[in-house]
C-alpha positions as CSV (number, residue, x, y, z in Angstrom):
1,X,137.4,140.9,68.8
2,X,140.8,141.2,67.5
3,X,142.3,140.3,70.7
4,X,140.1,137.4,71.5
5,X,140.8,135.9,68.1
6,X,145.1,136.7,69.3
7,X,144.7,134.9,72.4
8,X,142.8,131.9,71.0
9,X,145.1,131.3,68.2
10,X,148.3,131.5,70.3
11,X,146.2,128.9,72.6
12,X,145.7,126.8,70.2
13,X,149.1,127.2,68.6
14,X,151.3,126.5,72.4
15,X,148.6,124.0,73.3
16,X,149.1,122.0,69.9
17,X,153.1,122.2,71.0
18,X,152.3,120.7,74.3
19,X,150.0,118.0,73.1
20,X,152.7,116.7,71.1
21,X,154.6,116.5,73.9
22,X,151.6,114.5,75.6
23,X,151.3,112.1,72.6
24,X,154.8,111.2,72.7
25,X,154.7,110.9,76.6
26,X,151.9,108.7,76.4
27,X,152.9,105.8,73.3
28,X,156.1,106.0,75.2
29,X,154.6,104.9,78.5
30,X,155.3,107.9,80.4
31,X,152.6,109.1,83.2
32,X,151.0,112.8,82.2
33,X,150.6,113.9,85.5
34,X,148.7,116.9,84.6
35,X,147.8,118.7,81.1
36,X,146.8,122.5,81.1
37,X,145.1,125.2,79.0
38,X,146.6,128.4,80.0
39,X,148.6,129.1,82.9
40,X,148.7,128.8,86.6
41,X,147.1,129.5,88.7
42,X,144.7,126.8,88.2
43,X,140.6,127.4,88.2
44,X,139.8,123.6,88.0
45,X,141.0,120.9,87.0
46,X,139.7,116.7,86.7
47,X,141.8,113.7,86.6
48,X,141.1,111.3,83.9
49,X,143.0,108.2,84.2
50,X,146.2,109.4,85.6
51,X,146.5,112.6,84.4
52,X,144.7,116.1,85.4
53,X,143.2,117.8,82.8
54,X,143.1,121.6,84.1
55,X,141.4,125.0,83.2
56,X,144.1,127.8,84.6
57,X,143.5,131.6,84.7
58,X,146.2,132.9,82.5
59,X,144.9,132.1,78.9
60,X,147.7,132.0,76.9
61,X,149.6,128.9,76.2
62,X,149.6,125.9,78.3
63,X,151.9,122.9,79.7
64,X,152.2,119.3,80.0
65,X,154.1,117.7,82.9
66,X,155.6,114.7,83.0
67,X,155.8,112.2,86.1
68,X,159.7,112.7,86.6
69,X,160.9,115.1,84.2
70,X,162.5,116.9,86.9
71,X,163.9,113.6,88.4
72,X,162.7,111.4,91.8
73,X,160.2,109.7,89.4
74,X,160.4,105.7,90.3
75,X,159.7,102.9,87.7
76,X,159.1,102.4,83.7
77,X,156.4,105.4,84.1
78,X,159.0,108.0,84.7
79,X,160.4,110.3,82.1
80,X,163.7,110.1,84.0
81,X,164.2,106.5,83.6
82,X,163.4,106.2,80.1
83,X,166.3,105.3,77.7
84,X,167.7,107.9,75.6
85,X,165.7,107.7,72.1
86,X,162.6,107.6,74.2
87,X,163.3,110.9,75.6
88,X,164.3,112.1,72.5
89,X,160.9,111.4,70.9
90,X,159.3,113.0,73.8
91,X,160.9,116.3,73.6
92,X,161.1,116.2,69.7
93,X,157.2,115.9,70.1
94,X,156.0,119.6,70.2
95,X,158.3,120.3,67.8
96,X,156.8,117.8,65.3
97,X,153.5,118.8,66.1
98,X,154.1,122.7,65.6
99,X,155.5,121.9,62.0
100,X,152.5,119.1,61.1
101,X,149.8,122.0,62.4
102,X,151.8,124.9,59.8
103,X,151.5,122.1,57.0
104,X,148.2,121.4,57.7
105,X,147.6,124.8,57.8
106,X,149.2,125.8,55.0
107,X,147.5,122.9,52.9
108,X,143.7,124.3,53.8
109,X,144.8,127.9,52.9
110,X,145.5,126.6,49.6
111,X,142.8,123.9,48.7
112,X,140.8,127.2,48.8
113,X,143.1,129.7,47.2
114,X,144.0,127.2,44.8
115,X,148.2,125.6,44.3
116,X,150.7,128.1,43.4
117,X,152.2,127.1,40.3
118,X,155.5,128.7,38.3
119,X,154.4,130.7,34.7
120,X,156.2,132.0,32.3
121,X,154.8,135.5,33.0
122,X,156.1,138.0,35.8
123,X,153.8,140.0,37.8
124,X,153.6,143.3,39.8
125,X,152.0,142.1,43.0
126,X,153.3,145.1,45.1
127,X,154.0,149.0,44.6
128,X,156.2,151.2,47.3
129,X,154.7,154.3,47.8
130,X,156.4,157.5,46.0
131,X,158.3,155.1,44.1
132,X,159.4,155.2,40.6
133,X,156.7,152.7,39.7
134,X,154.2,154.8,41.2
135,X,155.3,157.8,39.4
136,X,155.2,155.5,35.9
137,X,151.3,155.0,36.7
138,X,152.4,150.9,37.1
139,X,149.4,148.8,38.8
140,X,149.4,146.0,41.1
141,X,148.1,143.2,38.6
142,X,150.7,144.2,35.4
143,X,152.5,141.5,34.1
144,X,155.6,142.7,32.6
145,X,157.1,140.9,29.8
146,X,160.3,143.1,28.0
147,X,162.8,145.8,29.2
148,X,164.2,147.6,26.4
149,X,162.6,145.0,23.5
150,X,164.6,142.1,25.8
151,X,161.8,139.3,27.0
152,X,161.8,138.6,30.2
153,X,159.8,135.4,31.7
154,X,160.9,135.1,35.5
155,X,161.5,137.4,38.1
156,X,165.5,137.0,38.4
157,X,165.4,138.2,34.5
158,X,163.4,141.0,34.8
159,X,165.9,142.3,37.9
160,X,168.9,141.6,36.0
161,X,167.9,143.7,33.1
162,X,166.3,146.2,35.1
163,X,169.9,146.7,36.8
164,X,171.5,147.9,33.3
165,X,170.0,151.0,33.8
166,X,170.6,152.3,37.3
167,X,170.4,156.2,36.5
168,X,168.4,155.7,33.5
169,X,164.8,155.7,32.0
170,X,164.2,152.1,30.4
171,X,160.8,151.0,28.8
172,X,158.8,148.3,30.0
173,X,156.5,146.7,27.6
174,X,153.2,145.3,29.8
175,X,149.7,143.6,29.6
176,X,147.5,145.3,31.3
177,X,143.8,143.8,31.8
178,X,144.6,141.8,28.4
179,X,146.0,144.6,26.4
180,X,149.6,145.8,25.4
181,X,151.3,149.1,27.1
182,X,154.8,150.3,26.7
183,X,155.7,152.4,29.9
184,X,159.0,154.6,30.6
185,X,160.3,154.4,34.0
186,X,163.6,155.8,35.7
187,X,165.6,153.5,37.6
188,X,166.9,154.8,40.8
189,X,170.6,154.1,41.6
190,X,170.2,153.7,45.3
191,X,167.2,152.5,46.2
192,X,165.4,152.5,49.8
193,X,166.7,149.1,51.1
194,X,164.0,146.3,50.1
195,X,162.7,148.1,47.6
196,X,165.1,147.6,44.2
197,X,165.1,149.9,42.0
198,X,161.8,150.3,40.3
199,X,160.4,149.9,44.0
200,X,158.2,146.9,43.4
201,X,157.7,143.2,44.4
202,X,157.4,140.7,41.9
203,X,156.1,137.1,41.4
204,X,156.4,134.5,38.3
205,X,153.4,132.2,40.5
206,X,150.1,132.1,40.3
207,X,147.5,130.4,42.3
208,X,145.6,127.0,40.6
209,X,142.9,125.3,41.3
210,X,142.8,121.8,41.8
211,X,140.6,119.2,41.6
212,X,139.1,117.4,44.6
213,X,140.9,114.3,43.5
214,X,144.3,116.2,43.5
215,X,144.4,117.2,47.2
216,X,148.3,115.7,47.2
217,X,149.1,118.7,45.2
218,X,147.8,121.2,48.2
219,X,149.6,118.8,50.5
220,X,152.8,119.2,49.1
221,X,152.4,122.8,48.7
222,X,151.8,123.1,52.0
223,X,155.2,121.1,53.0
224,X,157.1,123.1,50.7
225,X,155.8,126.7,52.3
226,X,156.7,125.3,55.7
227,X,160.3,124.4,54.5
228,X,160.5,127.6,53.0
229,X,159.3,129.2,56.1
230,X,161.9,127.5,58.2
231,X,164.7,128.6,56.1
232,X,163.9,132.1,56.8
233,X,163.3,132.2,59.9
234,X,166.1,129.8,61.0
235,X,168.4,132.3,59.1
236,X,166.4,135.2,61.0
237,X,166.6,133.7,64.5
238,X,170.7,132.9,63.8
239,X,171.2,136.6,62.7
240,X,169.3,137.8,65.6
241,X,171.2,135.3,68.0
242,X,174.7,136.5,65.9
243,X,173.7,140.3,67.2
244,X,172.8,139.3,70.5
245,X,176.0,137.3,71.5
246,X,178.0,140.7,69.9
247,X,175.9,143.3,72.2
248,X,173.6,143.9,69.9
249,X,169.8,144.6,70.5
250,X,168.0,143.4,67.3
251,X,165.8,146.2,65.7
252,X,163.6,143.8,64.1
253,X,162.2,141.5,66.4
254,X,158.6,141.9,67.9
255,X,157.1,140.0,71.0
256,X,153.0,139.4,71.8
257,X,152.4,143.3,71.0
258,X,154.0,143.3,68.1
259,X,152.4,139.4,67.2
260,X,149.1,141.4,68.1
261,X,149.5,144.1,65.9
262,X,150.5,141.8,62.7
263,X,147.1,140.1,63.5
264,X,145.1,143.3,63.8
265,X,146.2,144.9,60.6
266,X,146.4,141.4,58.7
267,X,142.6,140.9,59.6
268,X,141.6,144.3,58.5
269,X,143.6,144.3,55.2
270,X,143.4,140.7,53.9
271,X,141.2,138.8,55.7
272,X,140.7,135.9,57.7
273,X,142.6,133.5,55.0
274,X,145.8,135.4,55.5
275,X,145.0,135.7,59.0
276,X,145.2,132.0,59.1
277,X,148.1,131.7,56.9
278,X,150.0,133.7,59.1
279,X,149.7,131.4,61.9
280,X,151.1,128.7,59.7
281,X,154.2,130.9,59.9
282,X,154.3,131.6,63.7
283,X,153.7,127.6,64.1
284,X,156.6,127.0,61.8
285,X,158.6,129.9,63.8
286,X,157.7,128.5,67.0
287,X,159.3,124.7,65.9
288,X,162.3,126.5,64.6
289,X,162.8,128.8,68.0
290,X,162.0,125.5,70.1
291,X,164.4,123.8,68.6
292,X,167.0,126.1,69.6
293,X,170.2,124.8,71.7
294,X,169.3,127.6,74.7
295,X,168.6,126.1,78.5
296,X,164.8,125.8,78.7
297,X,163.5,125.2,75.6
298,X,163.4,121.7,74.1
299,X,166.6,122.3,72.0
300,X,168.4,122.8,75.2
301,X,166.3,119.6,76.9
302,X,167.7,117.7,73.9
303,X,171.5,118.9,74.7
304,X,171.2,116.9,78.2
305,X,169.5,113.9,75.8
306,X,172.6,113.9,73.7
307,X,174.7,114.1,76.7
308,X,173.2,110.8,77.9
309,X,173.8,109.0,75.2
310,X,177.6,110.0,74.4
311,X,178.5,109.2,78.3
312,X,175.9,106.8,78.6
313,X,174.8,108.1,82.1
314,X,172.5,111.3,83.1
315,X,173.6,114.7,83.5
316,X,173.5,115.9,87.1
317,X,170.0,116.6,88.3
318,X,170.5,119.1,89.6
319,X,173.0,121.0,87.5
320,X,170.2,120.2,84.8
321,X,167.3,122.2,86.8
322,X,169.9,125.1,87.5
323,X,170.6,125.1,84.2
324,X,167.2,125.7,83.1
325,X,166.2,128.3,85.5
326,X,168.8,130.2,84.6
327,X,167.6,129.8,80.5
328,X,164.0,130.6,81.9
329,X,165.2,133.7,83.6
330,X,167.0,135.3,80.9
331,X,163.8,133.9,78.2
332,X,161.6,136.2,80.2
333,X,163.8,139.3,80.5
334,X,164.4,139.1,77.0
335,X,160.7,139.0,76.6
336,X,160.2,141.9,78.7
337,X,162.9,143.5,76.8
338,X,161.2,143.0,73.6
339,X,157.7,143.8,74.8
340,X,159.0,147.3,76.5
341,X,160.7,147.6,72.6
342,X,157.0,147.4,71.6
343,X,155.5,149.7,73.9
344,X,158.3,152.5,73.0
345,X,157.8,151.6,69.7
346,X,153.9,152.3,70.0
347,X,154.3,155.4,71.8
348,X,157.3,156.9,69.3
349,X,154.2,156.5,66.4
């Protein structure tokens, strides 16, 4: 079950891409010479109009080609012979369509969770195992409001004061289930990394529901949570690319085992809502990785665009196809590197 529900909702997430692509194509007046679900080979397919609507064996993903993309396309139809901004709409198109899917994710995850709103009150909603919290009998669910008699009302307060005693044993005064507790905890001096030094993860927000009449609020939440999103993983994908161009193999980067092992263990520990929500993020991560400058993804489609409009002519055909083979080719080693990472990874457990 687990990996049907993986290969449908990286389907849906790749085809949602593509069909962005295919919108844009189409209000440009640029033939679809064929649209896909999955990839080649192809099982059927049925032309509607001009464009082939196929059914292909691998079922991950899928593709929408365009009637001269790769050049030799004659007439107004032809991607090749559109102007500049036209182009650039087209290939900005799955892009677009990746971020309005993690908003529109996002937004249903909370008209049913509720909007998450700032407090005044910080919250334990994570405890590291054998840490000092642990030890100090702390609970998920704890709202702690003083260190040493000082009040503390956000997150960034309670870790500022909470570094003063690195080495020591501080009180915390807490609620727990609506009643007062003062709790002694020692503060490690060097803590795991990630972890601080009480070893928990805190959080000043809190989920509200809205009424029916305030879906906006949900709207923008989710537009703000995909802007959030993309900062950290553009920041992730440029340290990553920072490594790479200085020999470096990223430890931290996962491919579809990995992607399927996040789902699996998401599922089983917090359900299908966070399921869901976690797809927003790997829509938002594929915009962001799309939108990269590299040879064979549409940031590197966009480079030739740019090209066309400073010189005001095309790029050479064909140094533009080699140019992208050469980007596909090293995509999928680097896939196969980070999927044999996986397996290793697995087997090392």
């Amino acid at each position: 079950m687990d990996i049907l529900i993986f290969i449908v909702a990286l389907s849906i997430l790749v085809l949602v891409h593509e069909f962005g692509h295919f919108i844009a194509a189409i209000k440009t007046g640029v033939r679809v010479e064929e649209f896909g679900l999955g990839l080649p080979p192809k099982i059927f397919g049925k032309k509607i109009g001009k464009t082939t609507f196929s059914l292909n064996l691998l079922p991950i993903g899928g593709f929408c080609r365009l009637y001269g993309e790769d050049g030799g396309g004659k007439g107004g139809i032809a991607f090749n012979n559109k102007n500049p901004w036209q182009k650039l709409i087209i290939v900005l198109g799955g892009v677009l369509m990746n971020l309005v899917l993690a908003i529109v994710i996002f937004s249903f995850v909370y008209a049913i969770l509720g909007v998450p709103q700032e407090t005044d009150r910080v919250k334990i909603v994570g405890i590291a195992q054998n840490s000092p919290a642990e030890i100090a009998g702390l609970k998920e669910d704890d709202q702690i409001y003083k260190v040493d008699s000082k009040v503390v009302t956000n997150p960034s307060e309670l870790t500022s004061e909470v570094a003063k005693f690195k080495g020591k044993t501080v009180s915390l005064d807490i609620k727990r289930n609506n009643q007062d507790q003062q709790i002694n905890i020692g503060i490690r001096e060097n803590p795991p990394q990630g972890e601080g030094g009480m070893g928990v993860a805190i959080s000043n927000t809190e989920m509200v529901k809205v009424p029916w009449y305030q879906f906006y609020k949900g709207i923008g939440a989710g537009f703000k949570e995909a802007f959030f999103w993309g900062k950290i993983i553009g920041g992730g994908v440029g340290s990553m690319v920072q490594k790479l161009l200085m020999g470096q193999i990223p430890k931290d980067v996962s491919g579809p085992i990995g992607m399927f092992e996040a789902t699996s263990s998401i599922k089983k520990s917090q359900g299908m809502l966070a399921l869901v929500h976690f797809f927003g993020v790997v829509s938002v991560n594929l915009a962001v990785v799309n939108i990269l400058p590299f040879p064979a993804l549409d940031g590197g489609r966009i480079i030739f665009v740019i090209y066309e409009m400073i010189f005001r002519k095309r790029a050479n055909q064909k140094v533009e196809m080699a140019v992208n083979n050469v980007g596909m080719l090293i995509l999928l080693s680097l896939i196969l590197l980070i999927t044999a990472g996986d397996v290793m990874r697995i087997f090392r457990k």
